[in-house]
Backbone bond lengths (Angstrom), bond angles and torsions (degrees), N, CA, C in turn:
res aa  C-N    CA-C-N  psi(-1)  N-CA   C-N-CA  omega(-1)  CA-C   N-CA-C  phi
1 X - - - 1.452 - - 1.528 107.97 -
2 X 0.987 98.52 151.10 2.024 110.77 179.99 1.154 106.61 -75.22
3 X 1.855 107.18 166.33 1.466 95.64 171.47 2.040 96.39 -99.58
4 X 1.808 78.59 162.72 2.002 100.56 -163.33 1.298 73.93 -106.73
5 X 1.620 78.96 153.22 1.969 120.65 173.55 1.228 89.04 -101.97
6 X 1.339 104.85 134.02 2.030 116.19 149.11 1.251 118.41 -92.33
7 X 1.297 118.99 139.28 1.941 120.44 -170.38 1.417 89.03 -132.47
8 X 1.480 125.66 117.76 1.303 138.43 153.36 1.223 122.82 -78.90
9 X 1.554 116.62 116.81 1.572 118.41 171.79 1.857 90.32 -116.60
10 X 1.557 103.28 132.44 1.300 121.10 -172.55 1.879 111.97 -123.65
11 X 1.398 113.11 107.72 1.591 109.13 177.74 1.413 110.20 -104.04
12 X 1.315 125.64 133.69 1.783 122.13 -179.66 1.567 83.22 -127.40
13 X 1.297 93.28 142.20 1.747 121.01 -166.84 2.005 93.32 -120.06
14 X 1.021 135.85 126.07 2.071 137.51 165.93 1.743 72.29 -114.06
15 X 1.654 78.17 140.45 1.620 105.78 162.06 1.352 113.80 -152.15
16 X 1.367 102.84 154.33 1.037 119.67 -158.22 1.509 110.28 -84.90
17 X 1.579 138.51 164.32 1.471 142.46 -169.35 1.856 97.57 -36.57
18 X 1.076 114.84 -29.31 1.626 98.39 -165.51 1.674 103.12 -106.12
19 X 1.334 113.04 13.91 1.190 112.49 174.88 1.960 113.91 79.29
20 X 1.541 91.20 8.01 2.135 94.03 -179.95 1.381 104.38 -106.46
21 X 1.984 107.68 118.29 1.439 126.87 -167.82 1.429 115.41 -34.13
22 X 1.189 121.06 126.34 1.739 123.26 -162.06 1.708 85.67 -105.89
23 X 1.504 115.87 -60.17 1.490 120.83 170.18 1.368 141.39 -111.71
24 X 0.806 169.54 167.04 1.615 158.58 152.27 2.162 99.53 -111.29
25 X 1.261 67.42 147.12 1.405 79.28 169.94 1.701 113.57 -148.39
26 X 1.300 112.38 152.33 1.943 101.46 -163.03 1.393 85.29 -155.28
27 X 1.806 115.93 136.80 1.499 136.30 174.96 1.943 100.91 -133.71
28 X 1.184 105.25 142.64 1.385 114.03 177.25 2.073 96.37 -169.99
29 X 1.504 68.66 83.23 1.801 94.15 175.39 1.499 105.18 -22.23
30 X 1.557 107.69 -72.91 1.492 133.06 -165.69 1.785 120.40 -35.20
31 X 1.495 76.27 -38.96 1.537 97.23 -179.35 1.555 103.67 -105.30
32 X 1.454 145.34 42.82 0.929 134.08 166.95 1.548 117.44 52.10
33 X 1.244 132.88 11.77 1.524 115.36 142.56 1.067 138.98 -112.64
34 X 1.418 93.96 161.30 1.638 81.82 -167.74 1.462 102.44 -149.32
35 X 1.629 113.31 114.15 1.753 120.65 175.41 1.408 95.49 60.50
36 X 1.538 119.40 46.25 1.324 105.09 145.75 1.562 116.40 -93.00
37 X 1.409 103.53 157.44 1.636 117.35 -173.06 1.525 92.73 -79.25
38 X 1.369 107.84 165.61 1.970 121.39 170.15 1.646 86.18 -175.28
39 X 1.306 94.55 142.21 1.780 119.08 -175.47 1.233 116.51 -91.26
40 X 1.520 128.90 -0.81 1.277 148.53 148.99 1.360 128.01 -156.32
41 X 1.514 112.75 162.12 1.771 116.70 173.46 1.555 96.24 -167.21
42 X 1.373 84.71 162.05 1.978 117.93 -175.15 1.454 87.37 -120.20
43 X 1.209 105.61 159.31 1.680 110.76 177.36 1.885 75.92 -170.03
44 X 1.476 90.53 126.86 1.684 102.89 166.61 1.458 110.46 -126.84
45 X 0.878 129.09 162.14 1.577 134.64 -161.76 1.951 106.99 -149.21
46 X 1.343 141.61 118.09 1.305 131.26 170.92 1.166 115.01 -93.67
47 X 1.259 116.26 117.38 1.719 126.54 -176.84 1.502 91.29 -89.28
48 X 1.832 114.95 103.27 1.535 118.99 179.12 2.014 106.88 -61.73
49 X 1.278 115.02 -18.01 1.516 111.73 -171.28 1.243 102.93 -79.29
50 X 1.554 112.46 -54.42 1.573 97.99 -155.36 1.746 95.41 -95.90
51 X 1.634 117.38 14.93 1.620 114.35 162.99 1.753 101.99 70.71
52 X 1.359 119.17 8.89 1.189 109.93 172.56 1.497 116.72 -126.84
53 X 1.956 123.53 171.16 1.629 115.59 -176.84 1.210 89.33 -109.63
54 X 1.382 103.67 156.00 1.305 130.51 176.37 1.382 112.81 -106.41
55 X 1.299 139.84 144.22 1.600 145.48 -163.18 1.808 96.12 -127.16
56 X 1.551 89.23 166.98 1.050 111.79 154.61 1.804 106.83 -178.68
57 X 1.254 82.72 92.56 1.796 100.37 -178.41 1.707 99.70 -85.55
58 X 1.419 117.70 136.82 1.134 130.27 -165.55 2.402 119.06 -150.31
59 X 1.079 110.22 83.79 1.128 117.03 -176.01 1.978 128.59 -100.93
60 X 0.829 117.89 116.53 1.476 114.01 -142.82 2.007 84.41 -81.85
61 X 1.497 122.86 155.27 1.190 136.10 -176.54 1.613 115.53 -63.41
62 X 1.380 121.08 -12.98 1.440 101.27 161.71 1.530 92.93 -115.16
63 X 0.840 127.26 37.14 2.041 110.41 157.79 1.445 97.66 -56.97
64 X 1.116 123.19 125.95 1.736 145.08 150.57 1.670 103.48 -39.77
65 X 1.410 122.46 130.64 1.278 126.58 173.76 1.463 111.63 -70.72
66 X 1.400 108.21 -14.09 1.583 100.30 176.65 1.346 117.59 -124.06
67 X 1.663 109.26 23.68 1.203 124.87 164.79 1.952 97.72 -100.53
68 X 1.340 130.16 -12.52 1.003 135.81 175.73 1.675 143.14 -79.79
69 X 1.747 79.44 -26.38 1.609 115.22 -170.30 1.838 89.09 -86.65
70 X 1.596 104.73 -45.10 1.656 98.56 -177.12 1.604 119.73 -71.47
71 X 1.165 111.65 -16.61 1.512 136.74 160.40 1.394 118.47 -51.96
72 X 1.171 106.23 -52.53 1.519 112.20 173.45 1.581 94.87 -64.80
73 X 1.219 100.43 -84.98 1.309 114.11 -157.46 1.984 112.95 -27.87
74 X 1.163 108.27 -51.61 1.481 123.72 147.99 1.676 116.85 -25.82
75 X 1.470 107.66 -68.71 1.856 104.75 -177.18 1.465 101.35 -71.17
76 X 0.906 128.94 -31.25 1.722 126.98 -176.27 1.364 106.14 -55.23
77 X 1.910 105.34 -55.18 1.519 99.51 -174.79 1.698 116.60 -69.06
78 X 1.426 113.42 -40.53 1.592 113.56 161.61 1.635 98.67 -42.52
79 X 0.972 117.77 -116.02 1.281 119.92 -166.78 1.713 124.29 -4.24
80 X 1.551 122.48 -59.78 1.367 94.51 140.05 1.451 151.50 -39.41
81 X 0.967 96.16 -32.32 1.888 106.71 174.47 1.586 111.07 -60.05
82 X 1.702 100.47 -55.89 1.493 113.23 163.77 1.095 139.46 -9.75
83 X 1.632 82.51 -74.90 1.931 121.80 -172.48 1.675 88.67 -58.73
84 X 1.273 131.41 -67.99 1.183 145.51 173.50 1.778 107.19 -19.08
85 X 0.945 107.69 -88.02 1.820 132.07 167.86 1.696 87.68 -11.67
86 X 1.663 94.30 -77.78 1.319 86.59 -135.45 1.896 104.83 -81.98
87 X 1.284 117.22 -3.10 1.778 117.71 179.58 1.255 98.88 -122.51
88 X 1.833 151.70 -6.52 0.886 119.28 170.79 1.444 124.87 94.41
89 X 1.354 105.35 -31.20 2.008 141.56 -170.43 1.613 96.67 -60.40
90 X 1.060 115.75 64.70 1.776 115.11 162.38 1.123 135.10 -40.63
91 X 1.531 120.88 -33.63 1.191 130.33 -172.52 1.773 103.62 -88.93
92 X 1.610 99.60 -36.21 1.642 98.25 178.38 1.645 106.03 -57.44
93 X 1.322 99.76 -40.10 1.714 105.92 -132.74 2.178 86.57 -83.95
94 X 1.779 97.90 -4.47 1.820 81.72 -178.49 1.578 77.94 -97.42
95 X 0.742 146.68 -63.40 1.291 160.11 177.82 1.936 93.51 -8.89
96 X 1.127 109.11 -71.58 1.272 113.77 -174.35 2.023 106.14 -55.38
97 X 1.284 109.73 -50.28 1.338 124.74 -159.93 1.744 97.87 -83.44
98 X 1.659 131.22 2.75 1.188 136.00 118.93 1.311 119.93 -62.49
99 X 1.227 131.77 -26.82 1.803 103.13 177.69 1.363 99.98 -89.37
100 X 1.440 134.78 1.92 1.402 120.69 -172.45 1.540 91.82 -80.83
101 X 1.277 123.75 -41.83 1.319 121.51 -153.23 1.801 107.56 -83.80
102 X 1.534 103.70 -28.67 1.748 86.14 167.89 1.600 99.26 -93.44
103 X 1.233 130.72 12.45 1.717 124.05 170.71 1.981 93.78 -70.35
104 X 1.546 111.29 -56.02 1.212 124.00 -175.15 1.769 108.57 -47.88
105 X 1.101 92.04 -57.98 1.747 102.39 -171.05 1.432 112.08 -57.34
106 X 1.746 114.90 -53.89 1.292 109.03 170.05 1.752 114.40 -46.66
107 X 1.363 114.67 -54.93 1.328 124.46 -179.47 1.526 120.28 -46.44
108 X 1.526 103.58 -22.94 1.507 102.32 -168.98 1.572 125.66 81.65
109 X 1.292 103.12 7.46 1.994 117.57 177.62 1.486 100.50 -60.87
110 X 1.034 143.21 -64.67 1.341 147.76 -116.69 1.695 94.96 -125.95
């Protein structure tokens, strides 16, 4: 076997007396950051045993509701792109990259 690289991605969460995210903070050496702030994140994880993902959705108390809605709208369209990448599935992946666009339209993004 070869020798493996380790890549650290690091998130620090401050909260406030009731424990609701006041800041985020996110470092990923590899990629040149380091302790930058972001006002939300999703982080999913696939546990191959028990066949299911694990979350940890995290939004700090002044994220803007319509800085949130563009957030979504944003991971939806990644995530199609994704789905795309990683199966190839064209028909899903327009299929999917149609609900982003009436998600947007209903929302008023676009």
């Amino acid at each position: 076997m070869g020798n493996t690289v380790k890549s650290k991605i690091e998130l620090n969460v401050e909260l406030d007396e009731n424990r609701v995210p006041e800041k985020l903070f996110w470092s990923a050496e590899d990629g040149g950051i380091s302790n930058e702030e972001a006002k939300a994140m999703m982080l999913s994880v696939w546990d191959d045993k028990a066949k299911e993902m694990l979350r940890i959705d995290l939004w700090t108390k002044d994220m803007p509701v319509d800085d949130m809605k563009i957030f979504f709208h944003q991971t939806l369209v990644a995530m199609a792109n994704t789905f795309n990448r990683a199966t190839q599935d064209e028909k899903m992946t327009a299929t999917m990259k149609d609900f982003c666009d009436y998600f947007a339209e209903k929302l008023e993004l676009k």
